[in-house]
C-alpha positions as CSV (number, residue, x, y, z in Angstrom):
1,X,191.1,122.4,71.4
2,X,194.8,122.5,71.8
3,X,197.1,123.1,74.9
4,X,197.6,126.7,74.0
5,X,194.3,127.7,73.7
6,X,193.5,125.7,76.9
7,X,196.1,128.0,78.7
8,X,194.4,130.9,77.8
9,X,191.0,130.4,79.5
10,X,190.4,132.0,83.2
11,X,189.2,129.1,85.6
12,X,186.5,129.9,87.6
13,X,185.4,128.2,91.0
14,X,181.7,128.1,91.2
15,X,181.1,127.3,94.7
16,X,182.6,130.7,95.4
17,X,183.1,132.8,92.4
18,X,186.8,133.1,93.2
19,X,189.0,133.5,90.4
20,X,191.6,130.5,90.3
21,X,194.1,131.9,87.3
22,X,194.9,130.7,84.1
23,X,195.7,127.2,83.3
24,X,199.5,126.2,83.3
25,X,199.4,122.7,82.8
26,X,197.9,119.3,82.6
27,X,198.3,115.9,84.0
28,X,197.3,112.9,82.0
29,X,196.7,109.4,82.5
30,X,199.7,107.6,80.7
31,X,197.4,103.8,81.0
32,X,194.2,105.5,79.0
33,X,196.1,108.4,77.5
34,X,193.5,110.8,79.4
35,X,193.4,114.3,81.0
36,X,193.4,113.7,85.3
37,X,193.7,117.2,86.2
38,X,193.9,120.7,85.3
39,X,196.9,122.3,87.0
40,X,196.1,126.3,87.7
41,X,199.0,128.7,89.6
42,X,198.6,128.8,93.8
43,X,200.5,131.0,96.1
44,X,203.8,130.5,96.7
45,X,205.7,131.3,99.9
46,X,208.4,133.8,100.3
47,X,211.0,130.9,100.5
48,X,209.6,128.8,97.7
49,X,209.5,132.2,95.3
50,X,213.4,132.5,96.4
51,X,213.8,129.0,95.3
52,X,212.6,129.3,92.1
53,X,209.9,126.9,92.9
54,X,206.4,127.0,90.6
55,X,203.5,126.1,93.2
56,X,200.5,124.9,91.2
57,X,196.6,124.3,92.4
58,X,195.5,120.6,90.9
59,X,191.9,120.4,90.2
60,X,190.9,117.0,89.5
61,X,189.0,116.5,85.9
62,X,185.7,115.5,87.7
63,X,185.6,118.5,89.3
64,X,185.6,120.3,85.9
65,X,182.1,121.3,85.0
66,X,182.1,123.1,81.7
67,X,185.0,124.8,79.3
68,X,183.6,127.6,77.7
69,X,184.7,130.4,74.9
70,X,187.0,132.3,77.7
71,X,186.5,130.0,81.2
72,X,186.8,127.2,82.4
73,X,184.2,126.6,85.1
74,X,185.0,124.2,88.0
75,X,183.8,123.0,91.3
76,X,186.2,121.7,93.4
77,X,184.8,119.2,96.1
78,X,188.3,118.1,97.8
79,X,190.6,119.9,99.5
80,X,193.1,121.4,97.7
81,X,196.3,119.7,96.5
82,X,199.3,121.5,95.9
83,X,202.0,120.3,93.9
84,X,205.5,122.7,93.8
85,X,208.2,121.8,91.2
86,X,211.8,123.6,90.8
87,X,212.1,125.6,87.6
88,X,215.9,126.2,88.2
């Protein structure tokens, strides 16, 4: 499975049903070239959207449960961490 095809797939919390977006991104593990987290859009203040900021939801690769033909399912057990970077 590539990236792009990855970024297509809805990700689904099971705990809840909600609907957390489409993946955006990855973050990998340079030491053991592995995938740490899937990366799926959060919301995003007024003041961060003025900014130009891109707020994403990081959901740990434990917490991944199954990657199917159009979701990804997911149960995430932590609280949620939020990572914004600057697309300006």
């Amino acid at each position: 499975m590539t990236l792009s095809e990855l970024k297509q797939k809805e990700v689904i919390d099971l705990s809840d049903g909600r609907r957390l977006g489409k993946v955006m991104d990855l973050e990998f593990s340079l030491q053991d070239s592995r995938i740490t987290a899937l990366v799926v859009p959060s919301d995003t203040s007024l003041l961060q959207s003025l900014r130009g900021e891109k707020c994403g939801l990081v959901i740990p690769w434990e917490d991944v449960y199954r990657i199917g033909d159009d979701v990804v399912l997911v149960t995430i057990r932590q609280p949620d961490r939020t990572d914004c970077q600057w697309s300006g």
